[in-house]
Backbone bond lengths (Angstrom), bond angles and torsions (degrees), N, CA, C in turn:
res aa  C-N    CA-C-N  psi(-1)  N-CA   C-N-CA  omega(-1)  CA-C   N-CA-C  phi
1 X - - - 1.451 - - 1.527 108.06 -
2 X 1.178 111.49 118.98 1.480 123.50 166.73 1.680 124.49 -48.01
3 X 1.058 128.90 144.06 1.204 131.86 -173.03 1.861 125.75 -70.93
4 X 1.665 91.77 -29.91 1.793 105.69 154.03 1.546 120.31 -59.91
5 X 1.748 105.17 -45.04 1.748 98.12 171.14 1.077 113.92 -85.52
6 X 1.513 147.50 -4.31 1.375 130.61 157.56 1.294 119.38 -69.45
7 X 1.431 123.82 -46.22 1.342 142.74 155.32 1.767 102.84 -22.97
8 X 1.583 122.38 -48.56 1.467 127.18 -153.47 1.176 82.98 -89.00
9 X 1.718 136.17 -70.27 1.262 126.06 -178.01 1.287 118.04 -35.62
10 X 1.318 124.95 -70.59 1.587 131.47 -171.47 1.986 102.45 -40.31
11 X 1.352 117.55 -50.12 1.102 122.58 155.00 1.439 128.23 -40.82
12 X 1.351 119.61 -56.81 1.452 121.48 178.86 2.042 117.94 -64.24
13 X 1.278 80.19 -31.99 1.388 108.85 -179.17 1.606 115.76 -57.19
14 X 1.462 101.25 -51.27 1.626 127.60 174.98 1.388 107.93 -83.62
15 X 1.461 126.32 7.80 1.411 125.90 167.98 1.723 112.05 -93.53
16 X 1.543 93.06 -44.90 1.448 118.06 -175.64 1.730 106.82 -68.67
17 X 1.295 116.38 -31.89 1.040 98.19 178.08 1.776 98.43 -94.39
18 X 0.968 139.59 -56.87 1.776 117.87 170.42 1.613 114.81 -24.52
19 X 0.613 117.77 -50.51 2.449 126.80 168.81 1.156 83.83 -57.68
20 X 1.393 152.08 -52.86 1.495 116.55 -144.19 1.497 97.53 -126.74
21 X 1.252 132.12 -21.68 1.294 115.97 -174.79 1.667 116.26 -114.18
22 X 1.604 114.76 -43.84 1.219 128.45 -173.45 1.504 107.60 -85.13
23 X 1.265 142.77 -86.27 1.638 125.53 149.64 1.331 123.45 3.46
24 X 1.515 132.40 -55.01 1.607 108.43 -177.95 1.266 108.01 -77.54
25 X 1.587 117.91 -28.81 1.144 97.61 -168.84 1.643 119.97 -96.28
26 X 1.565 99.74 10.46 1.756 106.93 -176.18 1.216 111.82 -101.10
27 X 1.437 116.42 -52.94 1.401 116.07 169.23 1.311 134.00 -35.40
28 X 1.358 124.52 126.44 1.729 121.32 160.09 1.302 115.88 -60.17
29 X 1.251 119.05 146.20 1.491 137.41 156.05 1.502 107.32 -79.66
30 X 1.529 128.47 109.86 1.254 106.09 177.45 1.443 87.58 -135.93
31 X 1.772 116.52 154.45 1.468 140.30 -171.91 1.613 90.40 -98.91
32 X 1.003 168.52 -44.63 0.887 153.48 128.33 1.871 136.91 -22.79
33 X 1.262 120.90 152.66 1.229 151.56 162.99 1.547 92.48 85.99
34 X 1.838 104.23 -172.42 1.377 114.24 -176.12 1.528 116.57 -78.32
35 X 1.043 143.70 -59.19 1.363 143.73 136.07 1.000 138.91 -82.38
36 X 1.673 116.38 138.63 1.695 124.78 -177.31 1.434 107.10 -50.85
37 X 1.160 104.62 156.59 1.501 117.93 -159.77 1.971 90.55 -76.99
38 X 1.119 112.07 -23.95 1.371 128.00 -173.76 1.450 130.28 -62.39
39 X 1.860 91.54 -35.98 1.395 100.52 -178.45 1.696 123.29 -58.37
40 X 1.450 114.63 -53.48 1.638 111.15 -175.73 1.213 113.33 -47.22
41 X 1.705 123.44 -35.98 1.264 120.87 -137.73 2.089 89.00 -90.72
42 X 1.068 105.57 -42.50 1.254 128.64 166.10 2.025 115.94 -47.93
43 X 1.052 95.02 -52.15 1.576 102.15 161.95 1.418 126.80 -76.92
44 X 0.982 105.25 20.12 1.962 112.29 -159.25 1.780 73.36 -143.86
45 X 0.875 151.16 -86.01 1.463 143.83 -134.75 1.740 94.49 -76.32
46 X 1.629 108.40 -30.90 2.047 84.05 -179.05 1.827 88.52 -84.05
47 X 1.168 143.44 -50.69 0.947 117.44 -175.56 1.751 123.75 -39.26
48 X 1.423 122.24 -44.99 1.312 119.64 163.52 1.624 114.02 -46.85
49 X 0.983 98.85 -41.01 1.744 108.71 -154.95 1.994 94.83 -77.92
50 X 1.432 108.92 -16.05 1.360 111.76 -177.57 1.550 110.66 -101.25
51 X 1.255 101.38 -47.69 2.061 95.64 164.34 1.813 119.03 -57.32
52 X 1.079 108.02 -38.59 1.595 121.44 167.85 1.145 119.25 -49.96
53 X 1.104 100.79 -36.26 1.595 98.97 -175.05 1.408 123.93 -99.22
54 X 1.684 104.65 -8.97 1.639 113.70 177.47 1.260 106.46 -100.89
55 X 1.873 117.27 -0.77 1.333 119.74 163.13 1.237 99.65 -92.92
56 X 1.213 150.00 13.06 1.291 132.15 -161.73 1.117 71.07 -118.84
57 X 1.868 158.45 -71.05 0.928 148.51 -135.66 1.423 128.78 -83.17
58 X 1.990 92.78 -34.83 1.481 112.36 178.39 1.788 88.82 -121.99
59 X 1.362 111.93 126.16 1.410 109.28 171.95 1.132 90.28 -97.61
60 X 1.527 102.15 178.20 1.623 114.82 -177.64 1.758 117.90 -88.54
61 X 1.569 82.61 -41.27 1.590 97.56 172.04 1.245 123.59 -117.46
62 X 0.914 122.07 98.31 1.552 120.80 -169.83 1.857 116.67 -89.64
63 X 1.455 105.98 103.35 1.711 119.87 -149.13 1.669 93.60 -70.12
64 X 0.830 127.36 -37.46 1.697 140.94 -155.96 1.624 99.40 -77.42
65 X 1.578 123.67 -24.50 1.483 100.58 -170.54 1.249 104.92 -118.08
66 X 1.212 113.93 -12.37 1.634 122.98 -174.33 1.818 109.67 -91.99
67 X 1.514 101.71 -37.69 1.152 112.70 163.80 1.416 103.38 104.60
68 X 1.344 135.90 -18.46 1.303 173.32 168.43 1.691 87.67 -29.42
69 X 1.173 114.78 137.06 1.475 125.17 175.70 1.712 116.17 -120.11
70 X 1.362 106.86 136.94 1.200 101.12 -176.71 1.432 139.61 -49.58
71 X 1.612 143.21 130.59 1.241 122.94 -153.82 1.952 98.85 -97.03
72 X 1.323 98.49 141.54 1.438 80.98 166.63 1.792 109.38 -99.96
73 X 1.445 119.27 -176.44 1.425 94.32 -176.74 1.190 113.16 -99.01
74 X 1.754 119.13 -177.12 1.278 124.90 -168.96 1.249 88.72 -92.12
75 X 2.004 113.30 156.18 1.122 129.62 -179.05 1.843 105.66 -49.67
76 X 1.266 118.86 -41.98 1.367 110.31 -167.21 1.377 110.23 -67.09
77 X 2.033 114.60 -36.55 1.471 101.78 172.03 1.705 118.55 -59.86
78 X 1.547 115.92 -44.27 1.504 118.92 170.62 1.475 98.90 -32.49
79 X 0.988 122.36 -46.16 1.851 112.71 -138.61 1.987 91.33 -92.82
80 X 0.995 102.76 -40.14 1.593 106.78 173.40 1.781 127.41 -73.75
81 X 1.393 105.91 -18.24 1.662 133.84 171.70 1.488 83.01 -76.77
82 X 1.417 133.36 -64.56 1.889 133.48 -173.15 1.209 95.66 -38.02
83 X 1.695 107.73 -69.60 1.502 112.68 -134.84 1.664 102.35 -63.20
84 X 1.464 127.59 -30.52 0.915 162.85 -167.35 1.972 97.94 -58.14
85 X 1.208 122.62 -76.06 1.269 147.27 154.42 1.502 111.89 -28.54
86 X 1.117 109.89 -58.51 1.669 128.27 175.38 1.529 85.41 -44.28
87 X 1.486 114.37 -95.74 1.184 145.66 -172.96 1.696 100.54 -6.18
88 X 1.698 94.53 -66.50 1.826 97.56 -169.22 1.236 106.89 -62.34
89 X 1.378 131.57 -29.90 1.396 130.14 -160.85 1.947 105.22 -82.04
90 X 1.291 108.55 -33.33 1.351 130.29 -171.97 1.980 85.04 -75.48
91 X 1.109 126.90 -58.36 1.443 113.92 166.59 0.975 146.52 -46.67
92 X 1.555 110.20 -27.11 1.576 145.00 -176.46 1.438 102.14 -48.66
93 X 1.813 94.98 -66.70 1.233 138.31 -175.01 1.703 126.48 -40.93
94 X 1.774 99.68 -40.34 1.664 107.88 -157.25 1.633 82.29 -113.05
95 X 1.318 138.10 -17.66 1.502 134.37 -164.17 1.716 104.53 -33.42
96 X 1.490 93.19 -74.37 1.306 108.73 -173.44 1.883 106.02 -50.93
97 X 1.219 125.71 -64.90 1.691 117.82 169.57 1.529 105.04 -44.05
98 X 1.254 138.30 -72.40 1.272 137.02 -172.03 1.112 108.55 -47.40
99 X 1.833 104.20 -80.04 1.477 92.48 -144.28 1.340 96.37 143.14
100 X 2.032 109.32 137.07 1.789 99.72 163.20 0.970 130.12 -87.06
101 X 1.068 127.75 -19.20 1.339 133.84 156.23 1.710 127.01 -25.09
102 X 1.528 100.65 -74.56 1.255 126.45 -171.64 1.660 102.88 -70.55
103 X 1.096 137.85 -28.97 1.292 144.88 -150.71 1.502 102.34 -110.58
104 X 1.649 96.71 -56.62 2.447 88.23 161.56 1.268 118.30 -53.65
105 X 1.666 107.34 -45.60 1.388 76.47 -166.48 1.948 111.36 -89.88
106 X 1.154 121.69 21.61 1.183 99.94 -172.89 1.531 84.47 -109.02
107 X 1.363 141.27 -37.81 1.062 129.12 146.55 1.996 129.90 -25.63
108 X 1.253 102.97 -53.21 1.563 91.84 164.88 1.348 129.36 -87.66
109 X 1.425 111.58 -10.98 1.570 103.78 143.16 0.810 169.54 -86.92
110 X 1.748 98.92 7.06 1.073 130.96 -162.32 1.977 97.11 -107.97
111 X 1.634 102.45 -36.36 1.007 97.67 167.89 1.486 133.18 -82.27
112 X 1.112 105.55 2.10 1.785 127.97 174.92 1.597 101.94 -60.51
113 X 1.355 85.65 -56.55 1.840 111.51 -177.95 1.414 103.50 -61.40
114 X 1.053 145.03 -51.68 1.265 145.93 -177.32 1.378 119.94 -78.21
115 X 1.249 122.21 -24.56 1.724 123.33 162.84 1.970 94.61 -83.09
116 X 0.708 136.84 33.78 1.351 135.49 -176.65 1.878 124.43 24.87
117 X 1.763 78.26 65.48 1.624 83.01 167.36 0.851 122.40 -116.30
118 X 1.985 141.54 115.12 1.162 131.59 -142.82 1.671 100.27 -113.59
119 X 1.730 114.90 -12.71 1.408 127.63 -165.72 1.710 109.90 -56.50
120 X 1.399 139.69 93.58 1.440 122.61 -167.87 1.371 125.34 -55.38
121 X 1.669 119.57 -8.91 1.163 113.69 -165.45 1.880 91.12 -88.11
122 X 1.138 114.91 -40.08 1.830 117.86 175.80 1.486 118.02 -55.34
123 X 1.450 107.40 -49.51 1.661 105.50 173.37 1.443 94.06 -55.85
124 X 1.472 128.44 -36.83 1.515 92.41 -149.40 1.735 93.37 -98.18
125 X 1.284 119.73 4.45 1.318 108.22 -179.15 1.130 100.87 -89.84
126 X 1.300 119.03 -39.32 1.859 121.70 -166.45 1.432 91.10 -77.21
127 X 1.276 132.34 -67.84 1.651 139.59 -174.66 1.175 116.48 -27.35
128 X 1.638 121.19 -68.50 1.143 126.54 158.70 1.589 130.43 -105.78
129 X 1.262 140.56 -31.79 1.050 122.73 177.91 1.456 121.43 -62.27
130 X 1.484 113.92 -27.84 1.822 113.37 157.45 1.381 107.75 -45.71
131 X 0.828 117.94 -107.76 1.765 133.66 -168.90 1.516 98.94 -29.15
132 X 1.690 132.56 -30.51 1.352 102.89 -178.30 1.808 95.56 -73.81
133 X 1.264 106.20 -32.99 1.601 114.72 -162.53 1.929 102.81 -39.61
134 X 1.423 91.38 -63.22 1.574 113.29 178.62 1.561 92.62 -37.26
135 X 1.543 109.82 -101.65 1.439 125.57 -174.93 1.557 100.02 -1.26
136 X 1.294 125.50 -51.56 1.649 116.60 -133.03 1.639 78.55 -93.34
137 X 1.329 118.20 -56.81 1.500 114.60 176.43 1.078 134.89 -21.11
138 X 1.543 99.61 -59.78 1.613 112.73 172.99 1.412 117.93 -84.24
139 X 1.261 127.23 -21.91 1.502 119.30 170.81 1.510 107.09 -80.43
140 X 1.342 107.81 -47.78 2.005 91.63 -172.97 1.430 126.26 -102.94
141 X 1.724 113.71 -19.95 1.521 112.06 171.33 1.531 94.88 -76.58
142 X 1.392 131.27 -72.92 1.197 148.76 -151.94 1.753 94.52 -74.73
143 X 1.106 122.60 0.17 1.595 119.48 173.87 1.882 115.66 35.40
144 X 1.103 106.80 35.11 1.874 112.96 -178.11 1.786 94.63 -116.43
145 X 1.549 105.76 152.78 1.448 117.72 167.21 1.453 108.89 -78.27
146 X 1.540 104.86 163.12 0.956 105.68 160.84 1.907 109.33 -133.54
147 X 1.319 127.53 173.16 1.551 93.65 -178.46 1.459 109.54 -95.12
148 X 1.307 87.45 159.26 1.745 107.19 -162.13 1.591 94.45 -93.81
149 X 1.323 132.70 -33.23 1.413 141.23 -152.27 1.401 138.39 76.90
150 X 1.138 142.84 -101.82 1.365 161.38 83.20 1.354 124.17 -149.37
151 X 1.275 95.19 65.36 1.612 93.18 137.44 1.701 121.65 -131.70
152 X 1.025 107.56 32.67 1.669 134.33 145.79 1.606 131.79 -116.77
């Protein structure tokens, strides 16, 4: 077994257990708003649990017939995969002082910039129209806070 399909299992694996163990017991039950707070997280783990598994069956690259050897990456992708990591963890960090707002989107634009997307209409859709997308989801269908910070 190749190190991409263990990678997919260990993944599929870590979906299946969020659906069955972490979700019932994390989620709120709430009688209020338009959707359970339950549903996305729940729709996001079978979708994982369904790409996972059609990579587990159909890989993308199949090393054994092509003969093709695995690439590792170039120092600049390493260093941009870091900065990347840095970035989320450095967000992790200021959410609660900041704010989600301010912190997604400079986080997804920052990571726009760092997967090397230079197109302005994508930074600004991925940058900001994600994170407002999210925000609005979870504050007004899904009726939950998110933190605002203060320095707005």
């Amino acid at each position: 077994m190749t190190a991409d399909r263990i990678c997919t299992l260990a993944i599929l694996l870590g979906a299946v257990a969020f659906l069955t163990a972490v979700l019932p017991n994390g989620a709120e039950h709430l009688d209020y708003g338009t959707l359970s707070p339950e549903v996305m997280p729940k729709a996001l783990a079978y979708v994982i649990i369904l790409l996972a598994a059609f990579q587990l069956v159909f890989p993308l690259v199949s090393h054994g017939e092509t003969g093709a050897q695995p690439q590792r990456p170039s120092p600049s992708e390493a260093l941009r995969a870091t900065a990347f990591f840095l970035l989320t963890l450095l967000g992790a960090g200021l959410i609660q002082t900041v704010g989600f707002l301010i912190v997604s989107v400079a986080i997804a634009t920052l990571g726009c910039l760092l997967m090397g997307e230079r197109r302005p209409l994508w930074v600004g859709l991925g940058g900001v129209g994600l994170p407002v997308a999210i925000w609005f989801v979870v504050v007004f269908l899904l009726d939950r806070n998110l933190p605002s910070g203060g320095i707005l």
